[in-house]
C-alpha positions as CSV (number, residue, x, y, z in Angstrom):
1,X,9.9,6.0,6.0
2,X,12.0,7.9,3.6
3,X,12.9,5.6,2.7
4,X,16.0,6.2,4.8
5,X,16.8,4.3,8.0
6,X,19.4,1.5,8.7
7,X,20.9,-1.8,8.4
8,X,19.4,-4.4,11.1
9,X,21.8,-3.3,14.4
10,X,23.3,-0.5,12.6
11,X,24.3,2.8,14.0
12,X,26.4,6.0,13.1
13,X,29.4,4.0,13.4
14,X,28.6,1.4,11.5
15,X,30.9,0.7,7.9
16,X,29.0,1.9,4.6
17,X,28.0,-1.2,2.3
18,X,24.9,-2.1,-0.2
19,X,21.9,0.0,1.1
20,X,20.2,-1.8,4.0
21,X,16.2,-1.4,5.3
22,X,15.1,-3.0,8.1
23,X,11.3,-3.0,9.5
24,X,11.0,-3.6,13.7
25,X,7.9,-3.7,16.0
26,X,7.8,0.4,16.0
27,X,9.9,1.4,13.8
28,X,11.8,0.9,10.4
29,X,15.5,1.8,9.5
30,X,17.8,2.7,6.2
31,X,21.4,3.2,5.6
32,X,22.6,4.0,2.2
33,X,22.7,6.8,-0.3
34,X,19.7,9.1,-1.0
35,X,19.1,10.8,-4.0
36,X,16.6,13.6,-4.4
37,X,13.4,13.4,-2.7
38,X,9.8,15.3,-3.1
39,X,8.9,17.5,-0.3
40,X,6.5,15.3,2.0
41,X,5.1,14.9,5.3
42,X,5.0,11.5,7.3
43,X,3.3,10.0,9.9
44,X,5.9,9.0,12.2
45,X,9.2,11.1,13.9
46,X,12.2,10.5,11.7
47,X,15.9,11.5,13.0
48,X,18.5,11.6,10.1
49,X,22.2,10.7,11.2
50,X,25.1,11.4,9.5
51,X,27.6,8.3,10.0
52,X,31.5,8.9,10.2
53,X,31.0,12.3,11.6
54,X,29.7,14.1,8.2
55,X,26.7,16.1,8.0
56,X,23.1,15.7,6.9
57,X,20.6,18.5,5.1
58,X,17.0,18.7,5.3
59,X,15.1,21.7,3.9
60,X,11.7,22.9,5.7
61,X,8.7,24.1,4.0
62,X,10.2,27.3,3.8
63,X,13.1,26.7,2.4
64,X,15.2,26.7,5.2
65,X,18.3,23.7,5.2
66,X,18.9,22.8,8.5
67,X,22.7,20.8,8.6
68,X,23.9,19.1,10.8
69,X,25.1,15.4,12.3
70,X,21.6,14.3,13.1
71,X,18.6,15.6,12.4
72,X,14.9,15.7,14.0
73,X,11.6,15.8,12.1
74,X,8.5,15.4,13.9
75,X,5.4,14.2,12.7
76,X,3.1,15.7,10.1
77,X,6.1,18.6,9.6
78,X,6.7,19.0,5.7
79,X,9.9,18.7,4.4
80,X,12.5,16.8,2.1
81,X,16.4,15.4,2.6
82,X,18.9,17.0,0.5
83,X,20.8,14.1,-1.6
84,X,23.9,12.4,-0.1
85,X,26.3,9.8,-0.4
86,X,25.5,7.7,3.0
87,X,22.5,8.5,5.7
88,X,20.8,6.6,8.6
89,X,17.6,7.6,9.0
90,X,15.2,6.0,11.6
91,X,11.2,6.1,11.5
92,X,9.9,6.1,15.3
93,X,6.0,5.6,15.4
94,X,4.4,8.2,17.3
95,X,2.5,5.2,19.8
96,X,5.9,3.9,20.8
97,X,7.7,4.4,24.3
98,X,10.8,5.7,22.0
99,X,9.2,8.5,20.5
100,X,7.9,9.8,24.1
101,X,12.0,10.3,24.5
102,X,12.1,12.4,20.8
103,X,8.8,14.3,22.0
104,X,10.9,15.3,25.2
105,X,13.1,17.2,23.3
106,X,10.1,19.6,22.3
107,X,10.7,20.3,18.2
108,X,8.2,21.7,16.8
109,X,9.9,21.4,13.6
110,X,13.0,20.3,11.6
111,X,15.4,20.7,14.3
112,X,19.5,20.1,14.0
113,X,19.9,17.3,17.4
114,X,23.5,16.3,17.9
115,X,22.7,14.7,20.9
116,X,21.1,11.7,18.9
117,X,24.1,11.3,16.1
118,X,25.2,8.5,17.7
119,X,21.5,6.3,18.4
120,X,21.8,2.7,17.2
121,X,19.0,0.3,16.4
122,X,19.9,-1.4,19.9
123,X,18.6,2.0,22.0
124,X,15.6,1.9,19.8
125,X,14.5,-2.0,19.4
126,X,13.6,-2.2,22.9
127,X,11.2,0.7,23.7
128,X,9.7,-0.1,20.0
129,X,7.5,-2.5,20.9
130,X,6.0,-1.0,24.2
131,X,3.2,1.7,24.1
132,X,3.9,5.3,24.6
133,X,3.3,6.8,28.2
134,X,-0.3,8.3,28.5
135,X,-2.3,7.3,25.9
136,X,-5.8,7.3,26.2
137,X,-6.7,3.5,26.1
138,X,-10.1,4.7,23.4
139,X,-7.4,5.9,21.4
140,X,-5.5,2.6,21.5
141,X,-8.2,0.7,21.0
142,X,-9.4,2.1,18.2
143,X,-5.7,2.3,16.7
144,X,-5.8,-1.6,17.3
145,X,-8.7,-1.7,15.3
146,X,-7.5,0.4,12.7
147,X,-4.8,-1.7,12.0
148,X,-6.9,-4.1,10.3
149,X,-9.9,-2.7,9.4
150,X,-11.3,-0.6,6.9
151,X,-13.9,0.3,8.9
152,X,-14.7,4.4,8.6
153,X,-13.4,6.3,11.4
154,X,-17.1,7.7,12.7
155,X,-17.9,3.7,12.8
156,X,-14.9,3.3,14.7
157,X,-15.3,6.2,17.1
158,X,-18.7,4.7,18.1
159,X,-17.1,1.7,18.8
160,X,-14.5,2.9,21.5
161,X,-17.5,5.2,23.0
162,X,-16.0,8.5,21.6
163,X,-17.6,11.0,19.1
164,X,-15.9,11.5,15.8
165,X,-14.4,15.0,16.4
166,X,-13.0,13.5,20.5
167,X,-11.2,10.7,18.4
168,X,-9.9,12.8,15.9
169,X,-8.7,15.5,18.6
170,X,-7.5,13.1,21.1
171,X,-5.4,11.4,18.2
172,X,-4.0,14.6,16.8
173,X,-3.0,16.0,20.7
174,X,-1.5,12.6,22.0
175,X,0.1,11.5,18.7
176,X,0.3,14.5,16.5
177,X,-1.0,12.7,14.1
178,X,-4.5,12.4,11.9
179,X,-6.0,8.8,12.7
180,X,-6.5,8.4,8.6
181,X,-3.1,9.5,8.0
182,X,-1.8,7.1,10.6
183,X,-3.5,4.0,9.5
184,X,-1.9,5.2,5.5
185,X,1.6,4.8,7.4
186,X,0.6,1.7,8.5
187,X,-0.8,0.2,5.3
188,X,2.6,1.6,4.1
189,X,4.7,0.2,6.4
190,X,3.1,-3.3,5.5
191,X,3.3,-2.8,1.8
192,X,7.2,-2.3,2.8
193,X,7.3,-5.6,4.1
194,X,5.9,-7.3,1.0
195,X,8.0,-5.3,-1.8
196,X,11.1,-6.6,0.5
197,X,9.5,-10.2,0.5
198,X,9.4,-10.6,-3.5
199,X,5.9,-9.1,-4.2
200,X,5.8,-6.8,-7.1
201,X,4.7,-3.1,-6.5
202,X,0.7,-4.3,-7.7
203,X,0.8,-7.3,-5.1
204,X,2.5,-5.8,-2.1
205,X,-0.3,-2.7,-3.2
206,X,-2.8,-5.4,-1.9
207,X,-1.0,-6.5,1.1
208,X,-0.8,-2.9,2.4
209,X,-4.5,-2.9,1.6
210,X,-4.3,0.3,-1.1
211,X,-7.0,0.2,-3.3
212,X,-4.3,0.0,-6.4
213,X,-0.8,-0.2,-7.7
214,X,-1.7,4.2,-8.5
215,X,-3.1,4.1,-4.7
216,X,0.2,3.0,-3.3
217,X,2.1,4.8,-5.2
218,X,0.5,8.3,-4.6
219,X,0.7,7.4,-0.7
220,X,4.2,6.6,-0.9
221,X,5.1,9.6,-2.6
222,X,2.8,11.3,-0.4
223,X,4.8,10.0,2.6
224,X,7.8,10.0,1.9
225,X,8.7,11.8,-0.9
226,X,9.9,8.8,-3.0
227,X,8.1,5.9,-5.3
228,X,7.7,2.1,-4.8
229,X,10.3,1.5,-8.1
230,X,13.0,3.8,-5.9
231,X,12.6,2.1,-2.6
232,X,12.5,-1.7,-4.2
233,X,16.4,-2.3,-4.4
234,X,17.0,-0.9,-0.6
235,X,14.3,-3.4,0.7
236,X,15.2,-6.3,-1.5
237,X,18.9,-5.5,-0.9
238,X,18.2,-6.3,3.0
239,X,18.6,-10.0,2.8
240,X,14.9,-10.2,3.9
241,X,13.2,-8.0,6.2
242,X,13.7,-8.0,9.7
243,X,10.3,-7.5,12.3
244,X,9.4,-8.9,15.1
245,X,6.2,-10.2,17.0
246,X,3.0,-9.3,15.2
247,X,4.4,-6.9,12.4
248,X,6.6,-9.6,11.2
249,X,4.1,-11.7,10.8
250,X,1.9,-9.3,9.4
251,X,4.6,-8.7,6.9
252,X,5.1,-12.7,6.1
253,X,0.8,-12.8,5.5
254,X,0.3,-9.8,3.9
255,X,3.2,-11.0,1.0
256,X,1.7,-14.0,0.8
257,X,-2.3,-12.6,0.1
258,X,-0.6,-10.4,-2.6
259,X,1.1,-13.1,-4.5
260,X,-2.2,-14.8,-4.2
261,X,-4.1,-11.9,-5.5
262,X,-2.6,-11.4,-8.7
């Protein structure tokens, strides 16, 4: 998340309008302005679109700005967006079928892609959902397990019959990806879902399952370069958030323990 992605069935064509974020079953979306963000490193691909044919800028860790109509980061790859008026930007998890098409293209790092300025929500939604090609079924069992459960990772490599250093290795070569950071993206990803369903940064905190309103904050930074009070207006501006399926109603739960939390 960068929070930059896009309106729900939004693509580079689409008109510019009140800043839109949108959460699906393996992945999330922005459209709207961006102003400066912290350098940061996420656990997911991210490709940056620049609608009506303009350019977008992201600067590498050293201090390279790569321009261009769409832009790919990988996983794990620090960096930050330059500030500008309008950008798409989607967040591809790195266990969907989708991102085995963005690993095709074989970027190691920030990489200028016009081939993907003109992706849409509608080419993404339906590989979102399905698992990536060749993943190690210990892997995605204990990534089902992680989803949910706070259990350390050497319990959990015990669990899927795996040593903690195999899990850790098998994650990082088939995902790119540390397990601990992954699970943080999805805590993330859930505390999106309950800032854009009314909770307040200390409530949707709890529904990510962060330890505090400082824990959150620090991981969101962390992630994405930006803070819970920055990304509030984008999520609450989307009319509701959009999922489907199991993160949707992960989404709808996890608001709901927050507001009863605090």
């Amino acid at each position: 998340m960068e929070v930059t992605g896009a309106a729900a069935g939004a693509g580079a064509g689409a008109g510019a309008g009140q800043p839109r974020f949108t959460v699906g079953p393996g992945y999330a979306l922005y459209r709207g302005p961006l102003a400066d963000s912290a350098f940061h490193r996420h656990a997911a691909f991210q490709v940056a679109l620049a609608p009506a044919a303009r350019t977008v800028a992201v600067d590498d860790d050293a201090g390279r700005r790569h321009r261009g109509p769409a832009i790919v980061v990988p996983p794990m790859v620090r960096h930050r967006m330059a500030p500008v008026r309008e950008v798409l930007v989607f967040y591809v998890d790195p266990h969907c079928a989708f991102a085995d098409r963005l690993r095709a293209d074989g970027a190691q790092g920030v990489t200028v892609a016009p081939q993907w300025h003109g992706l849409t929500e509608r080419d993404v939604r339906p590989h979102g959902g399905l698992p990536a090609t060749g993943l190690d079924p210990r892997l995605r069992a204990a990534m089902a397990a992680l989803a949910d459960d706070q259990q350390p990772l050497e319990g959990l490599a015990a669990r899927v019959g795996l040593s903690p250093q195999r899990l850790r290795a098998l994650a990082q070569r088939q995902l790119g990806v540390p397990l601990a950071r992954w699970r943080s993206w999805q805590r993330l990803s859930r505390a999106a879902l309950a800032l854009g369903e009314g909770c307040s940064p200390a409530q949707a905190a709890f529904a990510g399952g962060f330890a505090d309103q400082a824990h959150f904050t620090r991981w969101m930074r962390e992630l994405t370069g930006l803070t819970p009070a920055q990304v509030s207006p984008a999520l609450r501006g989307a009319g509701g958030l959009r999922g489907s399926g199991g993160l949707r109603g992960a989404g709808s739960r996890a608001a709901q323990a927050g507001r009863r939390a605090v």
